[in-house]
N, C-alpha and C positions, 0 to 999 in steps of 0.2 A: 773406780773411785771418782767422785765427785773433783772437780776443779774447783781453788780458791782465789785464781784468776782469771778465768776463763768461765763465759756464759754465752747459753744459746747460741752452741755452734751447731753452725747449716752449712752442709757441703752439696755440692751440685756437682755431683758427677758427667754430666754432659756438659755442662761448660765449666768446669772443671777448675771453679772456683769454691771458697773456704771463707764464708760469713762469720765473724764471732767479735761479741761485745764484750770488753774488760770489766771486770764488776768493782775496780778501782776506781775509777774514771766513768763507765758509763757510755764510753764511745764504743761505736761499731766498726768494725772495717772487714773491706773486703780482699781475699788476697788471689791473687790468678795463677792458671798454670800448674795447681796443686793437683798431683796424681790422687789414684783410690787407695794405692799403698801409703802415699804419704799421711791420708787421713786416718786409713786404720790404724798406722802405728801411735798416731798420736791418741787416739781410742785407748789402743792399751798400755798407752806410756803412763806409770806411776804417776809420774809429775808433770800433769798436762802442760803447766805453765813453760816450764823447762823443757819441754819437747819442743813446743810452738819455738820459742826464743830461742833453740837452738837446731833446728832445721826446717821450721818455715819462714819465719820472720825475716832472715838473713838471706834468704835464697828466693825470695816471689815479689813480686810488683805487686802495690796493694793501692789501693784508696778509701779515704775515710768516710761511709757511707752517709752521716750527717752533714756533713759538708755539699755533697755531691746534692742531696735535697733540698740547700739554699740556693745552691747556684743552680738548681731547675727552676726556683720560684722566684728569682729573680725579674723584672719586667726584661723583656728584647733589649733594649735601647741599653738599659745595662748593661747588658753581657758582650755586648757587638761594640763597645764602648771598653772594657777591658782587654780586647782581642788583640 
């Protein structure tokens, strides 16, 4: 069943990260550390929202991938200036 919060999720089983953008918001994040079990449950969990929120979301390190590609495009002097 389709997800009503949950879009274009990408799992990378080798480095064993969990891409997915909120169709709420529109933001992307990445979350680490996620096994192949943890993704297929969420695969066939009824309520993808409620799966994510209640066993990944709370248990992985994540970071928000549009963010992570300002602070790539930032000039040097910037970023070594925030440090």
């Amino acid at each position: 069943m389709p997800s009503t919060s949950l879009r274009d999720i990408v799992y990378d089983p080798v480095g064993r990260t969990f891409d997915v953008t909120f169709i709420a918001s529109g933001k992307r994040y990445r979350y680490f550390e996620v096994s192949e079990d943890e993704y297929a449950a969420l695969k066939r969990a009824f309520s993808k929202g409620s799966h994510f929120n209640r066993h990944i979301k709370p248990s992985h390190r994540f970071v928000r991938l549009d963010e992570e590609r300002r602070r790539a495009s930032r000039p040097i002097s910037a970023t070594v200036a925030n440090i």
